[in-house]
N, CA, C and O atoms as CSV, one atom per row, in Angstrom:
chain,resi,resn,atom,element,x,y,z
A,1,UNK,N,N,-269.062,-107.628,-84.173
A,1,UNK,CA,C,-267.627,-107.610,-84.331
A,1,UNK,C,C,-267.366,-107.087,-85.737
A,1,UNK,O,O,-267.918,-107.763,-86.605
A,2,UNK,N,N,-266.708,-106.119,-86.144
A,2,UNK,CA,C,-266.216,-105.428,-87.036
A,2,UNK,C,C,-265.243,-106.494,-88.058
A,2,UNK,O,O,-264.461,-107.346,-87.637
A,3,UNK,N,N,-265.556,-106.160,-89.584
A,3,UNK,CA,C,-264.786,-107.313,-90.257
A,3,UNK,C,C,-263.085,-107.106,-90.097
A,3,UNK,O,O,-262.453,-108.145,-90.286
A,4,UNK,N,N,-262.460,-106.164,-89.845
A,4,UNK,CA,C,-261.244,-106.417,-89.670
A,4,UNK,C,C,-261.003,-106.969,-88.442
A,4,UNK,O,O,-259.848,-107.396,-88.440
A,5,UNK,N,N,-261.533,-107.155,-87.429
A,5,UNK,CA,C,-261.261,-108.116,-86.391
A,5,UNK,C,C,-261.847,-109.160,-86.464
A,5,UNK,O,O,-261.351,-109.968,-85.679
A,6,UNK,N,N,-263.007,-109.725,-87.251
A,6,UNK,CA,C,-263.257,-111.429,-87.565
A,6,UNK,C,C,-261.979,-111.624,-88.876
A,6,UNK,O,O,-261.703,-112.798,-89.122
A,7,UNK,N,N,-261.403,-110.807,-89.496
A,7,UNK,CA,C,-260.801,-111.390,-90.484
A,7,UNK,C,C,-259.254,-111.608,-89.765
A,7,UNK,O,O,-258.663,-112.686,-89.822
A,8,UNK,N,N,-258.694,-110.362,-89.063
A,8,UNK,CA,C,-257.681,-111.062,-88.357
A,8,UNK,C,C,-257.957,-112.562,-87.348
A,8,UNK,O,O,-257.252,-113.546,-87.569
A,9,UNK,N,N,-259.014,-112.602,-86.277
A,9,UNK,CA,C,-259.217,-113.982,-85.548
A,9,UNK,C,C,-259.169,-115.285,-86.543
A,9,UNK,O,O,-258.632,-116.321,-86.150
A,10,UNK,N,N,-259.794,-115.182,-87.940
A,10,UNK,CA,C,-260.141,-115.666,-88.829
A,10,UNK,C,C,-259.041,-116.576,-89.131
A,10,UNK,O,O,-259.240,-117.755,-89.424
A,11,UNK,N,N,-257.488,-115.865,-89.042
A,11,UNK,CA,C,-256.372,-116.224,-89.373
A,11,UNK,C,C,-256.039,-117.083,-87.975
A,11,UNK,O,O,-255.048,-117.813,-87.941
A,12,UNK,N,N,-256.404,-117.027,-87.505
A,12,UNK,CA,C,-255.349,-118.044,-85.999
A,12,UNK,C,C,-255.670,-119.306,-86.214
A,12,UNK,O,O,-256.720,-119.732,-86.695
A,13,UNK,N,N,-254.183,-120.261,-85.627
A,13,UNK,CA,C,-254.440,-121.264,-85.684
A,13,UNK,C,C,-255.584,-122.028,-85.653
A,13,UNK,O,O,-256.217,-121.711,-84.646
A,14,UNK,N,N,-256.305,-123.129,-86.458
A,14,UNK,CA,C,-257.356,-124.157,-86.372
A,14,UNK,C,C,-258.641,-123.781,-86.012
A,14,UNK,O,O,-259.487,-124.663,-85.862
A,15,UNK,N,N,-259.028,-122.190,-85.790
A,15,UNK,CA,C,-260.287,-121.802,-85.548
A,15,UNK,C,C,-261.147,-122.496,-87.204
A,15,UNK,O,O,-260.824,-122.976,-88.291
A,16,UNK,N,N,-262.319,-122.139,-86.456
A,16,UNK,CA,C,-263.457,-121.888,-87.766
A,16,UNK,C,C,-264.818,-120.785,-87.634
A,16,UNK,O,O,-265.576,-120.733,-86.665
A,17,UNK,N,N,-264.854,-120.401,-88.195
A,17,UNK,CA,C,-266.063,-119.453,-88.243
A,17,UNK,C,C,-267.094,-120.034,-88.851
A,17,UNK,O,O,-267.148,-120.618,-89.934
A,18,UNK,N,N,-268.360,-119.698,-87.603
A,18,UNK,CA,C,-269.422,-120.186,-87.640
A,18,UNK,C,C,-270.344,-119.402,-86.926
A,18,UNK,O,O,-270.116,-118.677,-85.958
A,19,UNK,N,N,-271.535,-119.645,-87.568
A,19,UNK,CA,C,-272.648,-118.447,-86.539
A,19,UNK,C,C,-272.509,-119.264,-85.170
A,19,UNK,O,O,-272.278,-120.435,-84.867
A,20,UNK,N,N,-272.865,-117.590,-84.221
A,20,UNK,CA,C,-272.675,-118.151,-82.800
A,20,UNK,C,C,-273.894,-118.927,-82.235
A,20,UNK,O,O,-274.892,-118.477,-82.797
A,21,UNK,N,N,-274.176,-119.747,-81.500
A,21,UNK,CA,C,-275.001,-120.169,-81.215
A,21,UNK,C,C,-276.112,-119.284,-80.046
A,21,UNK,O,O,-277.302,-119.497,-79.817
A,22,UNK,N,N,-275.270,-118.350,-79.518
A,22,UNK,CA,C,-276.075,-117.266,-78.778
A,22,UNK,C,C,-276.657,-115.868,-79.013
A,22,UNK,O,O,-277.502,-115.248,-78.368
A,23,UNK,N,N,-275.668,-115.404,-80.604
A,23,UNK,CA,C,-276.212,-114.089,-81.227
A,23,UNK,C,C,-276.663,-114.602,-82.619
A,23,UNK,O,O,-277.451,-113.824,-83.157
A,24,UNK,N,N,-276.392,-115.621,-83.285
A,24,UNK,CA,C,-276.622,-115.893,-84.624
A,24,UNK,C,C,-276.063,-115.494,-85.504
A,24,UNK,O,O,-276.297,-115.849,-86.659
A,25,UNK,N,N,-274.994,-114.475,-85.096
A,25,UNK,CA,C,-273.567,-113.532,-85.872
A,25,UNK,C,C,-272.853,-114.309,-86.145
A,25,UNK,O,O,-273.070,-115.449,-85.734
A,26,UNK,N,N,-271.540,-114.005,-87.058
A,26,UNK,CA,C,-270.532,-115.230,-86.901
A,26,UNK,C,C,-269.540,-114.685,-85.981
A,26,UNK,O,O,-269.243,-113.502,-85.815
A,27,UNK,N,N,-268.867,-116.177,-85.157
A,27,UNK,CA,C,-268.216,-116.376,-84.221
A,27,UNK,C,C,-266.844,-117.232,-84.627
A,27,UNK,O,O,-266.543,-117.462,-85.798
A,28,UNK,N,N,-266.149,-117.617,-83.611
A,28,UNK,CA,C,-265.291,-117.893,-83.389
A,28,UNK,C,C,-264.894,-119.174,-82.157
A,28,UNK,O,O,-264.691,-119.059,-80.948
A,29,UNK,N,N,-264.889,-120.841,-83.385
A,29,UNK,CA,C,-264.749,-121.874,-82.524
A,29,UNK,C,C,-263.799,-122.473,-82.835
A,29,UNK,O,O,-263.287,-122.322,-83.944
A,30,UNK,N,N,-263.236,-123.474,-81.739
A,30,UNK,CA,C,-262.431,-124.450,-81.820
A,30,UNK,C,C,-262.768,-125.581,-81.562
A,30,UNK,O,O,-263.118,-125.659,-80.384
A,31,UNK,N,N,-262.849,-126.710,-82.207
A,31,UNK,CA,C,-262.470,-128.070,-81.743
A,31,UNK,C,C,-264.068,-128.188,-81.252
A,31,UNK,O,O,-264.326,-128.850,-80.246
A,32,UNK,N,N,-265.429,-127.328,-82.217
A,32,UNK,CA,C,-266.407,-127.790,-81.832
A,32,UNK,C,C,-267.087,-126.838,-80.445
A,32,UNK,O,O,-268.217,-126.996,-79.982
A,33,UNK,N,N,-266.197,-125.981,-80.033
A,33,UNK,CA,C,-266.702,-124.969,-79.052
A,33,UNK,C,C,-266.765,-123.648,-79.417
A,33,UNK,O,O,-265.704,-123.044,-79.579
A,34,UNK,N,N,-267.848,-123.071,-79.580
A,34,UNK,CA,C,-267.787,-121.485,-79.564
A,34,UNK,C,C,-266.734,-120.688,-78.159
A,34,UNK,O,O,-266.621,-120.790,-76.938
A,35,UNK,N,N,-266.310,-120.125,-78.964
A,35,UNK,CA,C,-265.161,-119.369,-78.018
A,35,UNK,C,C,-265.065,-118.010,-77.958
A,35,UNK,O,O,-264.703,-117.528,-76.885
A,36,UNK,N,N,-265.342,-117.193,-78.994
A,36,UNK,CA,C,-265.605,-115.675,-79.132
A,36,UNK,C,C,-266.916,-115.209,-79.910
A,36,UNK,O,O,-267.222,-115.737,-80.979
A,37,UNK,N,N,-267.583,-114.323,-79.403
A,37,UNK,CA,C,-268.979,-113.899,-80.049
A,37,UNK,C,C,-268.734,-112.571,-79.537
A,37,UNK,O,O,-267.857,-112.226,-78.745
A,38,UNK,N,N,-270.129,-111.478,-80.410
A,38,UNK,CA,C,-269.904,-110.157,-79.872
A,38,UNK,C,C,-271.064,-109.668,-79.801
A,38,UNK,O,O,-271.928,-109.985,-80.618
A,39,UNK,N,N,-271.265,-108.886,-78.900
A,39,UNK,CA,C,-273.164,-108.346,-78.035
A,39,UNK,C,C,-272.896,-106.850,-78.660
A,39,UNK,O,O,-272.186,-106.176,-77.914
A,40,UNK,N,N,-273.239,-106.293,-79.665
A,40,UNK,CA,C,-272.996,-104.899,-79.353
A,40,UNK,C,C,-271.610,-104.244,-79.675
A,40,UNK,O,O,-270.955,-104.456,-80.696
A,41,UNK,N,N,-271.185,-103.207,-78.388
A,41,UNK,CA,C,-270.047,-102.790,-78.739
A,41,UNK,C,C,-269.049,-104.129,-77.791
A,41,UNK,O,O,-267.830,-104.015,-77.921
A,42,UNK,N,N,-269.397,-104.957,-77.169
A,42,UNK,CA,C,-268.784,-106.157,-76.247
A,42,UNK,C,C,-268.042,-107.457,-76.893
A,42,UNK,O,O,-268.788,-108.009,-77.702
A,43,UNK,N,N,-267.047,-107.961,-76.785
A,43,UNK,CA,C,-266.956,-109.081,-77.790
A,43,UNK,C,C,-266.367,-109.861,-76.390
A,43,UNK,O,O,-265.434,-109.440,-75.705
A,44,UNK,N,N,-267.091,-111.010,-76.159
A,44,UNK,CA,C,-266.883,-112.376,-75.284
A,44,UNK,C,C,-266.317,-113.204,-75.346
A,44,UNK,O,O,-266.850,-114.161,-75.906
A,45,UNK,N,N,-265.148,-113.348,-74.915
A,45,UNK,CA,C,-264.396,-114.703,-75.039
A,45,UNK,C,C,-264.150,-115.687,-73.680
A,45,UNK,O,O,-263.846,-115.496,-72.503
A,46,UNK,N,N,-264.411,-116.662,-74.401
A,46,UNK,CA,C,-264.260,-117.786,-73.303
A,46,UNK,C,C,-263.541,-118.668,-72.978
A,46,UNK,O,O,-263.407,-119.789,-73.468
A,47,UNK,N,N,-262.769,-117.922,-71.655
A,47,UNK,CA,C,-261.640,-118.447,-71.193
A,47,UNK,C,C,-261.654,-119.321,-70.304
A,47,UNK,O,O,-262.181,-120.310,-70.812
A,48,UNK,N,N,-261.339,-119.559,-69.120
A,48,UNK,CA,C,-261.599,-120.736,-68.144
A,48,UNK,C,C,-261.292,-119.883,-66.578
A,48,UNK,O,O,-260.399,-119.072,-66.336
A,49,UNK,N,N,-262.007,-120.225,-65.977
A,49,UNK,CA,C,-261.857,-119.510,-64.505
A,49,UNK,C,C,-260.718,-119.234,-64.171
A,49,UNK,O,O,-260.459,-118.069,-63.869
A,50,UNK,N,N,-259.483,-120.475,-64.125
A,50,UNK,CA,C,-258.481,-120.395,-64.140
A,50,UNK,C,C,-257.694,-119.288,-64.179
A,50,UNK,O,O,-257.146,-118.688,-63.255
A,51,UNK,N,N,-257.701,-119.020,-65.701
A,51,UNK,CA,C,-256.984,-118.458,-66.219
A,51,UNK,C,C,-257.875,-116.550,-65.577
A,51,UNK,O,O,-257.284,-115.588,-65.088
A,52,UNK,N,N,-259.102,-116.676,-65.822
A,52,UNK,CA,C,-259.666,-115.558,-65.295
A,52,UNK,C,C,-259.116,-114.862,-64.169
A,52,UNK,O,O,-258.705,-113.706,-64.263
A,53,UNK,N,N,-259.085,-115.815,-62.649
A,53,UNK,CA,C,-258.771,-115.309,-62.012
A,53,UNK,C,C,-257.239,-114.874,-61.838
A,53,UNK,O,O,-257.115,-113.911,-61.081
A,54,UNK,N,N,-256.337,-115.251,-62.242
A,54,UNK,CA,C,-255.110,-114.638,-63.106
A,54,UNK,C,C,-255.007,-113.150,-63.853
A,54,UNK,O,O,-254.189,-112.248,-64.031
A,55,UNK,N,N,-256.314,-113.484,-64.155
A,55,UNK,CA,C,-256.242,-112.183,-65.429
A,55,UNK,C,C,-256.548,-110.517,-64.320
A,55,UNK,O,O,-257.508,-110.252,-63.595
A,56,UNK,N,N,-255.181,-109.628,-64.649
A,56,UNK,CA,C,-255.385,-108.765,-63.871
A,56,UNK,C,C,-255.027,-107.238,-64.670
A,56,UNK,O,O,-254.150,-106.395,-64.482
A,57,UNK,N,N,-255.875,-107.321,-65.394
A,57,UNK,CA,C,-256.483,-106.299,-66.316
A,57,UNK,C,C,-258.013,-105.748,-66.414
A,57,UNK,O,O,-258.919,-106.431,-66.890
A,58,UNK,N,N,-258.201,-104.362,-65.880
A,58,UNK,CA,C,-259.684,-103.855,-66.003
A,58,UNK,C,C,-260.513,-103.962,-67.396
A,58,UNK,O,O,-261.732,-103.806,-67.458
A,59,UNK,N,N,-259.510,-104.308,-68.720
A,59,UNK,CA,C,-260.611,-104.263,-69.613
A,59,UNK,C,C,-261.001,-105.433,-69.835
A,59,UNK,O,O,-261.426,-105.705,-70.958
A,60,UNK,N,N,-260.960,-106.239,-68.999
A,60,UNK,CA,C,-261.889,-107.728,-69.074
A,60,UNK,C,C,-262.683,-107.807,-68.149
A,60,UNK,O,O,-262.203,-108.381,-67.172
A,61,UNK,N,N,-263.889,-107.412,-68.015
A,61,UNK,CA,C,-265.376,-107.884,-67.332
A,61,UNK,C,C,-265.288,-109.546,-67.157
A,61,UNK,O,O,-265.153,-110.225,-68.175
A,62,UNK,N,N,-265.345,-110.011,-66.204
A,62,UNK,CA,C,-265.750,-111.173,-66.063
A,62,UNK,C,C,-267.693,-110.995,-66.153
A,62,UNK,O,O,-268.224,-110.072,-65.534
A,63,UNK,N,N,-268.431,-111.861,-66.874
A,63,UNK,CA,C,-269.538,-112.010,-67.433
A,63,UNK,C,C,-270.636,-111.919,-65.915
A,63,UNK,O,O,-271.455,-111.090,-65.519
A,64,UNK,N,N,-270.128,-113.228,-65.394
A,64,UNK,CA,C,-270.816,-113.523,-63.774
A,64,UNK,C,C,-269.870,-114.061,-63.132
A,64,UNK,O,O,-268.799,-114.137,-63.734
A,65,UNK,N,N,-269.917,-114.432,-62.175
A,65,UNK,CA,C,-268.649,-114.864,-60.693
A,65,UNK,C,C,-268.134,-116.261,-61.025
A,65,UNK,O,O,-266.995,-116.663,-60.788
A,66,UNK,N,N,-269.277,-117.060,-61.695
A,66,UNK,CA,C,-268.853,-118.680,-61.745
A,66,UNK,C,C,-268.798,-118.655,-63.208
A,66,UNK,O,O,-268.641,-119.710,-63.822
A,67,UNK,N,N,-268.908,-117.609,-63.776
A,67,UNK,CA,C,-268.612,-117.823,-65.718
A,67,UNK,C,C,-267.603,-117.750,-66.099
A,67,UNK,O,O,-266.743,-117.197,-65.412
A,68,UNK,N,N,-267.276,-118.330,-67.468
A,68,UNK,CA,C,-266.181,-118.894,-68.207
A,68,UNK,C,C,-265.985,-117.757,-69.783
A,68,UNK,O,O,-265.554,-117.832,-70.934
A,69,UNK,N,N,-266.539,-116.904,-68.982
A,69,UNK,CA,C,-266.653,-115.685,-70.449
A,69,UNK,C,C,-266.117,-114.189,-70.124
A,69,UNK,O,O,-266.883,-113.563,-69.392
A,70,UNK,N,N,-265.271,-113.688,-70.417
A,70,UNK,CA,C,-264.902,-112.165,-70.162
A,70,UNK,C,C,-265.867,-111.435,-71.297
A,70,UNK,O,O,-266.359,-111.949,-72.302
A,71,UNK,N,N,-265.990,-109.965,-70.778
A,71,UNK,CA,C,-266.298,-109.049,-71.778
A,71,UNK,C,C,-265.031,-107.972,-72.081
A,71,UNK,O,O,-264.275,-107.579,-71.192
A,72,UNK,N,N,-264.954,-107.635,-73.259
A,72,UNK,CA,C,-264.223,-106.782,-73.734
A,72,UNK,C,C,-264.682,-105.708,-74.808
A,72,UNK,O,O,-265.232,-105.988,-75.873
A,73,UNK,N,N,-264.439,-104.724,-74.461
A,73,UNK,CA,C,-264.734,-103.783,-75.448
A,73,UNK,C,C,-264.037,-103.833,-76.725
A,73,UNK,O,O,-262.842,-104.112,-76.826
A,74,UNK,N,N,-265.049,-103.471,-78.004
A,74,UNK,CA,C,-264.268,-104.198,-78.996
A,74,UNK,C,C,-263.271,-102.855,-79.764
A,74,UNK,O,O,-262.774,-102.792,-80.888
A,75,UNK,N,N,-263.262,-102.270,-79.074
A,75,UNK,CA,C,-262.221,-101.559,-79.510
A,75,UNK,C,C,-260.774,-101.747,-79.088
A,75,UNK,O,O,-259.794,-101.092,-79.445
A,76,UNK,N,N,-260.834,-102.613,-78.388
A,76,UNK,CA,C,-259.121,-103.441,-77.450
A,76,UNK,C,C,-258.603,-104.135,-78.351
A,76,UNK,O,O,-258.031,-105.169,-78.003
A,77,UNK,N,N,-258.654,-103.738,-79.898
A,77,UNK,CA,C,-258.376,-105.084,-81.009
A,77,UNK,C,C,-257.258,-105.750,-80.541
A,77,UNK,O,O,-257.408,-106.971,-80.583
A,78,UNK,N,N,-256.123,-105.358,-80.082
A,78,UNK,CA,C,-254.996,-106.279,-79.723
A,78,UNK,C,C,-255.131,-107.381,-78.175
A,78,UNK,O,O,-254.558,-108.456,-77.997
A,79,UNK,N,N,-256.041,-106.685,-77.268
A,79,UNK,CA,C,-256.467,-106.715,-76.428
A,79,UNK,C,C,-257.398,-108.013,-76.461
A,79,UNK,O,O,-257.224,-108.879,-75.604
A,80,UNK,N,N,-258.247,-108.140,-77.302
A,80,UNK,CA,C,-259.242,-109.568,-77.699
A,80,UNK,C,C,-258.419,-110.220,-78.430
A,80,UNK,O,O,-258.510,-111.424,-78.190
A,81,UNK,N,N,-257.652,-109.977,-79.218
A,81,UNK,CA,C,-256.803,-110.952,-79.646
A,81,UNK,C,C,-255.881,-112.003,-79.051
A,81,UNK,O,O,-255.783,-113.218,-79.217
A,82,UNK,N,N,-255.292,-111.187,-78.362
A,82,UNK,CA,C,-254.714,-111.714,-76.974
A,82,UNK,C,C,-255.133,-113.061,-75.843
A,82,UNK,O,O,-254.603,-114.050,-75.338
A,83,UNK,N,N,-256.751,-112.165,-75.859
A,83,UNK,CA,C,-256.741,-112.966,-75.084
A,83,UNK,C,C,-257.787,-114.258,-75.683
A,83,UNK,O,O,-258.275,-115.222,-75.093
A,84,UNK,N,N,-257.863,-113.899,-76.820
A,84,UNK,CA,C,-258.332,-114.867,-77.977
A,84,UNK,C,C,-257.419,-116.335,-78.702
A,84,UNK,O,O,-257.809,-117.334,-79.305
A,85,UNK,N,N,-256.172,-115.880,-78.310
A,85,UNK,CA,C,-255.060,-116.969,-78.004
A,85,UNK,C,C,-254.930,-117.382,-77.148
A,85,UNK,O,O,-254.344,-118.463,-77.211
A,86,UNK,N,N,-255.304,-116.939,-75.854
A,86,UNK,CA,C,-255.064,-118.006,-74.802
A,86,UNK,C,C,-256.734,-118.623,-74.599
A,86,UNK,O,O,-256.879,-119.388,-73.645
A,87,UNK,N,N,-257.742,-118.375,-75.293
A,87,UNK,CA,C,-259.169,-118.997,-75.043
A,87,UNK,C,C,-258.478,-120.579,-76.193
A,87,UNK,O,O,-258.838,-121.719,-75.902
A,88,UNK,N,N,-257.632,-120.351,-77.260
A,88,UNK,CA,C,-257.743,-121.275,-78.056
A,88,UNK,C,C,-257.159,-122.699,-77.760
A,88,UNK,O,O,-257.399,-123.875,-78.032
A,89,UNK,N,N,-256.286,-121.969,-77.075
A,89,UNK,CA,C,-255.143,-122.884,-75.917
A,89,UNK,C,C,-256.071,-123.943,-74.514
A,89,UNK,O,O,-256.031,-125.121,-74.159
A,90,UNK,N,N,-256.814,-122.730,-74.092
A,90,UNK,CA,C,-257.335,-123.228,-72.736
A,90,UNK,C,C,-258.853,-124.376,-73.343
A,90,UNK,O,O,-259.302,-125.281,-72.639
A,91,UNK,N,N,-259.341,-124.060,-74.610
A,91,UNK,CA,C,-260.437,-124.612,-74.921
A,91,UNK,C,C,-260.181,-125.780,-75.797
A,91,UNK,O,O,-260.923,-126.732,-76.041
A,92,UNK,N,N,-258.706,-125.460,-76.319
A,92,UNK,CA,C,-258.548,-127.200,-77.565
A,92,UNK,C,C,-258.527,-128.472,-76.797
A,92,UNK,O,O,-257.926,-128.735,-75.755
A,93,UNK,N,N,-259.618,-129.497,-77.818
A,93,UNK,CA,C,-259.316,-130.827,-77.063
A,93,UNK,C,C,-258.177,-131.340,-77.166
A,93,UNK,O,O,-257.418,-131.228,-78.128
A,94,UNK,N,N,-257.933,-132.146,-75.820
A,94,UNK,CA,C,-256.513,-132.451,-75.528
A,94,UNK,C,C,-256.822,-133.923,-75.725
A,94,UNK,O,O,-255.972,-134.673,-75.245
A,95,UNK,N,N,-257.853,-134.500,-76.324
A,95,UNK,CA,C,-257.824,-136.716,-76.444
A,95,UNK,C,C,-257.325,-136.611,-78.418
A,95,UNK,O,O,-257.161,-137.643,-79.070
């Protein structure tokens, strides 16, 4: 993930940046959950099936059929952002 898009995510509500636990890059968690990481030119965010199957836009790859992770090309900067606000929403603890 390119530093002007960890430095904008950087800014959203109550995140924290922390290496990801699956690339060792830094990522993007809430409330103790990794929520955005990036493979390459791909940046993953993890949304909830829910909301997935809702989502009716081609530049989100769903990861696998029962996964909780889209892929996005990281050139969609507004595009991961987006949907980087509703991962923060769908993933904050609610106790």
């Amino acid at each position: 993930m390119n530093e002007e898009l960890l430095a904008e995510l950087r800014r959203l509500p109550d995140v924290e940046v922390e290496r990801s636990q699956w690339t060792g890059e830094p990522a993007i968690w809430i409330d103790g959950r990794e929520i955005v990481h990036a493979h390459g030119d791909w940046v993953e965010i993890r949304l909830t099936g829910k909301l997935i199957n809702r989502l009716d836009d081609e530049r989100a790859l769903r990861r696998a059929r029962a996964s909780d992770w889209v892929m996005v090309d990281k050139a969609e900067h507004a595009f991961v952002l987006e949907l980087t606000r509703q991962a923060l929403e769908a993933n904050r603890r609610t106790d």
